[in-house]
N, C-alpha and C positions, 0 to 999 in steps of 0.2 A: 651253827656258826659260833667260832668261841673270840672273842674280843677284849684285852688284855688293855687296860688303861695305864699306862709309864710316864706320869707325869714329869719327875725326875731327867728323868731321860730325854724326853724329848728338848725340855729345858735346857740342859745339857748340852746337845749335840744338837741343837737350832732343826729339830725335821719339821718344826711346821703344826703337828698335829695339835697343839691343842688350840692354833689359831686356825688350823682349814680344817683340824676332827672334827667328828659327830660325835663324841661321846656322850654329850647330856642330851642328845638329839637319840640318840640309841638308847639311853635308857630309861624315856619316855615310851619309847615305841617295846617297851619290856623284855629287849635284849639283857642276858644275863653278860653284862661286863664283868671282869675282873680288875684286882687293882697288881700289878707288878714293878718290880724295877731291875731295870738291863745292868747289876752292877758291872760290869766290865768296861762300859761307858761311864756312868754317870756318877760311881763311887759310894753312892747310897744304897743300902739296903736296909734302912729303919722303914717297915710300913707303915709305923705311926705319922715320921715325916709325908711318906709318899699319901698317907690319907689325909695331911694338912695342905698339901699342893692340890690334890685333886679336889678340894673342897673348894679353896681358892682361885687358881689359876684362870678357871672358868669363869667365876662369876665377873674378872678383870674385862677377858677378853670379850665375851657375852655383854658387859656392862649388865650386870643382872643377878642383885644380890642370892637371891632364890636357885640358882642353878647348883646342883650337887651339893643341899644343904650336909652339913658335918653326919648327920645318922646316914644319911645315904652312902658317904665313901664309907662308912661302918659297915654296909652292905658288901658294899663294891670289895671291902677286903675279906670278907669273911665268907657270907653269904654264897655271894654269885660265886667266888673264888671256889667252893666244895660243888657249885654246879659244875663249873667248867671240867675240874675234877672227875667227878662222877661222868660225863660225855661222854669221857674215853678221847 
């Protein structure tokens, strides 16, 4: 399974996903997430930004500081990002 986290985006264009996602719920369970952004939608493609959202947005919605601490979306962009890659 490859899973592609768009904070930006969702933001953006209201889908929903980071208030009914699973994302921090998926990368407990040690799905390799990736971090991405839809610029065609959302106008951003700094992953620096997109990894200051995905560290944030969560912990709002969650009410829970702990959720996708900052080294983690460090993962989420780098990391997992060369698994997804590597997949195929």
């Amino acid at each position: 399974m490859k899973v592609v986290c768009a904070p930006s985006s969702s933001l953006h264009n209201d889908y929903g996903n980071i208030v009914q996602g699973k994302i921090p719920e998926m990368l407990e369970m040690g799905v390799a997430v990736g971090l991405g952004s839809n610029h065609t939608s959302s106008g951003i493609i700094d992953i620096v930004l997109e990894m200051f959202l995905a560290s944030k947005v969560y912990k709002e919605v969650r009410t829970n500081a702990s959720v996708i601490p900052p080294e983690r979306s460090i993962e989420i962009a780098t990391i997992n990002g060369c698994t997804l890659c590597a997949m195929g």
